[in-house]
C-alpha positions as CSV (number, residue, x, y, z in Angstrom):
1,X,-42.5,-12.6,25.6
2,X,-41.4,-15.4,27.4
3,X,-38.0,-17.0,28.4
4,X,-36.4,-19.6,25.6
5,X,-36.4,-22.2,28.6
6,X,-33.7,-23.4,31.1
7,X,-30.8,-20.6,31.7
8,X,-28.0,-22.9,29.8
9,X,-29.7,-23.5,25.8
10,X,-27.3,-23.3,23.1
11,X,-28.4,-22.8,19.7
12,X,-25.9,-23.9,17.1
13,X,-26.7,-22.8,13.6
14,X,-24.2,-25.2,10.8
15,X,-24.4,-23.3,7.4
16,X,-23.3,-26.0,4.9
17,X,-23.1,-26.2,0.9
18,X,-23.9,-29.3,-0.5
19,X,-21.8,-31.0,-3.3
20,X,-23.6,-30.3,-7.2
21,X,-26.1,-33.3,-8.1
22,X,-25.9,-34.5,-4.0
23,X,-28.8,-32.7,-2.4
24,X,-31.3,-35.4,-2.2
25,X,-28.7,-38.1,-0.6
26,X,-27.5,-34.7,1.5
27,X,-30.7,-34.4,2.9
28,X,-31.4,-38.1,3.6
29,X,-28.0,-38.4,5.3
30,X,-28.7,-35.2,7.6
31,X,-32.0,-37.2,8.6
32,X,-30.5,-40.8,9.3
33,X,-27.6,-39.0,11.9
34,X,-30.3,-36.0,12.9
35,X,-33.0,-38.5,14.4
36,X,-29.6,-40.7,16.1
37,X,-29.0,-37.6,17.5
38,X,-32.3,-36.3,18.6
39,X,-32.5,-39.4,21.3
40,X,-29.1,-38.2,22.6
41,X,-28.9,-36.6,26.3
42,X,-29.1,-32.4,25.7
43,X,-30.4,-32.6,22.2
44,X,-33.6,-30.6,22.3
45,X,-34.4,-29.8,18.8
46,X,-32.9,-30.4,15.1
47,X,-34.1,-28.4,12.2
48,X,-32.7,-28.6,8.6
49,X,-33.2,-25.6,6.2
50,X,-32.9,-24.9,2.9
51,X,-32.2,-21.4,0.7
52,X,-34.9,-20.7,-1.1
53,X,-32.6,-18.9,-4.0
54,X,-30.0,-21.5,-3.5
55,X,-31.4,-25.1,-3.1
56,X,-27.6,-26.4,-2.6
57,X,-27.5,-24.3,0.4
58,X,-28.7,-25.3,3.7
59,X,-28.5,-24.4,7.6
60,X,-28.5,-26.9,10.1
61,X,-30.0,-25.2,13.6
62,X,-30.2,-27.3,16.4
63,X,-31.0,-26.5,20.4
64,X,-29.0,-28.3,23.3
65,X,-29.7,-28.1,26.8
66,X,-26.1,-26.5,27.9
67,X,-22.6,-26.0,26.1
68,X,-21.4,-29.0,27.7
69,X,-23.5,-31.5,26.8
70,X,-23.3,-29.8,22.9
71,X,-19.1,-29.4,23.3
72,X,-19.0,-33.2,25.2
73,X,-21.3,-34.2,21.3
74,X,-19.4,-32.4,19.5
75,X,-15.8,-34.2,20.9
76,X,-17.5,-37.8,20.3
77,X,-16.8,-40.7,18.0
78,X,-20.6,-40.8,18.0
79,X,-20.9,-37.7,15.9
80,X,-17.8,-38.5,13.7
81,X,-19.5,-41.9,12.9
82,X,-22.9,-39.9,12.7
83,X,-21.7,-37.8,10.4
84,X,-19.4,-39.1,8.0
85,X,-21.5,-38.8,5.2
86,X,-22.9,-35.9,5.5
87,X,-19.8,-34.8,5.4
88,X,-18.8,-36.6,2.1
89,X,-21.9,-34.8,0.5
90,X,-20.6,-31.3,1.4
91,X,-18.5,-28.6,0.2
92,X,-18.3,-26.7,2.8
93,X,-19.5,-25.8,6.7
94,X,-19.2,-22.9,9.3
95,X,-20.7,-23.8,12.5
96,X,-21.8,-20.9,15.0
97,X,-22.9,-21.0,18.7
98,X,-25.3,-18.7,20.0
99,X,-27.0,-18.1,24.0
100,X,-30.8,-18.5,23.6
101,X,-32.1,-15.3,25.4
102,X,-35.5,-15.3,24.5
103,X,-37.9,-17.5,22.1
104,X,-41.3,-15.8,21.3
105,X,-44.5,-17.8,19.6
106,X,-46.7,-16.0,17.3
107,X,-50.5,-15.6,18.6
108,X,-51.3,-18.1,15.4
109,X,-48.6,-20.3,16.8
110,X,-50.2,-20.7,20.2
Protein backbone atom coordinates (compact mmCIF):
# COMPACT_ATOMS: atom_id res chain seq x y z
CA UNK A 1 0.00 0.00 0.00
CA UNK A 2 1.25 3.19 -0.54
CA UNK A 3 0.25 6.87 0.18
CA UNK A 4 -2.17 8.65 -2.61
CA UNK A 5 0.63 11.44 -2.76
CA UNK A 6 1.06 14.92 -1.09
CA UNK A 7 -1.10 15.25 2.34
CA UNK A 8 -3.72 17.89 0.64
CA UNK A 9 -5.29 15.71 -2.75
CA UNK A 10 -8.87 16.24 -3.25
CA UNK A 11 -10.79 13.92 -5.37
CA UNK A 12 -13.98 15.41 -6.72
CA UNK A 13 -16.32 12.86 -8.30
CA UNK A 14 -19.37 15.10 -10.70
CA UNK A 15 -22.13 12.50 -11.42
CA UNK A 16 -23.96 14.09 -14.42
CA UNK A 17 -26.97 12.90 -16.83
CA UNK A 18 -26.63 13.89 -20.18
CA UNK A 19 -29.61 15.43 -22.24
CA UNK A 20 -31.47 12.38 -24.71
CA UNK A 21 -29.69 12.35 -28.36
CA UNK A 22 -26.58 14.74 -26.69
CA UNK A 23 -24.00 12.20 -25.64
CA UNK A 24 -21.57 12.45 -28.34
CA UNK A 25 -21.42 16.45 -28.30
CA UNK A 26 -21.52 15.81 -24.24
CA UNK A 27 -18.56 13.93 -24.39
CA UNK A 28 -16.64 16.14 -26.88
CA UNK A 29 -17.50 19.25 -24.77
CA UNK A 30 -16.15 17.51 -21.43
CA UNK A 31 -12.88 16.98 -23.49
CA UNK A 32 -12.36 20.61 -25.15
CA UNK A 33 -12.80 22.28 -21.24
CA UNK A 34 -11.10 18.83 -19.48
CA UNK A 35 -7.65 19.28 -21.46
CA UNK A 36 -8.03 23.55 -20.65
CA UNK A 37 -8.23 22.43 -17.41
CA UNK A 38 -5.58 19.80 -17.12
CA UNK A 39 -2.80 22.68 -17.85
CA UNK A 40 -4.30 24.63 -14.87
CA UNK A 41 -2.23 25.01 -11.47
CA UNK A 42 -3.52 21.89 -8.91
CA UNK A 43 -5.20 19.97 -11.60
CA UNK A 44 -3.54 16.52 -11.43
CA UNK A 45 -5.75 14.22 -13.19
CA UNK A 46 -9.24 14.28 -15.23
CA UNK A 47 -11.16 11.13 -15.99
CA UNK A 48 -14.58 10.89 -17.74
CA UNK A 49 -16.74 7.73 -17.13
CA UNK A 50 -19.48 6.26 -18.50
CA UNK A 51 -22.46 3.70 -17.02
CA UNK A 52 -22.21 0.76 -18.61
CA UNK A 53 -26.19 0.09 -18.16
CA UNK A 54 -26.89 3.67 -18.70
CA UNK A 55 -24.75 5.24 -21.52
CA UNK A 56 -26.52 8.80 -20.76
CA UNK A 57 -25.00 8.57 -17.45
CA UNK A 58 -21.58 9.60 -16.67
CA UNK A 59 -19.10 10.60 -13.67
CA UNK A 60 -16.59 13.13 -13.98
CA UNK A 61 -13.58 12.24 -11.27
CA UNK A 62 -10.83 14.48 -11.15
CA UNK A 63 -7.65 14.87 -8.62
CA UNK A 64 -6.33 18.44 -7.43
CA UNK A 65 -3.44 19.09 -5.52
CA UNK A 66 -5.34 20.85 -2.30
CA UNK A 67 -9.06 22.13 -1.68
CA UNK A 68 -7.94 25.54 -2.37
CA UNK A 69 -6.58 25.48 -5.50
CA UNK A 70 -9.95 23.07 -6.47
CA UNK A 71 -12.45 25.77 -4.38
CA UNK A 72 -10.21 28.95 -5.94
CA UNK A 73 -11.33 26.71 -9.84
CA UNK A 74 -14.25 26.11 -8.92
CA UNK A 75 -15.12 30.24 -7.97
CA UNK A 76 -13.55 31.24 -11.56
CA UNK A 77 -14.89 32.82 -14.66
CA UNK A 78 -12.44 30.31 -16.21
CA UNK A 79 -14.57 27.35 -15.32
CA UNK A 80 -17.98 29.12 -16.02
CA UNK A 81 -16.57 29.90 -19.56
CA UNK A 82 -15.08 26.28 -19.55
CA UNK A 83 -17.99 24.89 -18.95
CA UNK A 84 -20.88 26.35 -20.43
CA UNK A 85 -21.64 23.78 -22.68
CA UNK A 86 -21.22 21.04 -20.96
CA UNK A 87 -23.56 22.41 -19.02
CA UNK A 88 -26.16 22.99 -21.90
CA UNK A 89 -25.77 19.22 -22.74
CA UNK A 90 -26.87 18.08 -19.20
CA UNK A 91 -29.77 17.24 -17.19
CA UNK A 92 -28.52 17.11 -14.22
CA UNK A 93 -25.16 17.14 -11.78
CA UNK A 94 -24.16 16.35 -8.09
CA UNK A 95 -20.70 17.08 -7.38
CA UNK A 96 -18.84 15.39 -4.28
CA UNK A 97 -15.44 16.08 -2.60
CA UNK A 98 -13.52 13.44 -1.10
CA UNK A 99 -9.76 13.33 1.00
CA UNK A 100 -7.48 11.00 -0.89
CA UNK A 101 -6.13 8.64 1.91
CA UNK A 102 -4.66 6.07 0.09
CA UNK A 103 -4.29 5.01 -3.76
CA UNK A 104 -3.05 1.38 -4.40
CA UNK A 105 -1.80 -0.01 -8.04
CA UNK A 106 -2.44 -3.56 -8.92
CA UNK A 107 0.83 -5.84 -9.36
CA UNK A 108 -0.38 -5.88 -13.26
CA UNK A 109 -0.59 -2.19 -13.02
CA UNK A 110 3.02 -1.72 -11.90
Amino acid sequence: MTAAGPAGTVRTVLAMRARAGCEQRFEAAWLSAAEEIGRLDGCLRQDLVRDTDDPRSYLIISDWADRELLEAFGRSEHRDRMMRVVRELRESARRQTYQVLYSLRSEEAR
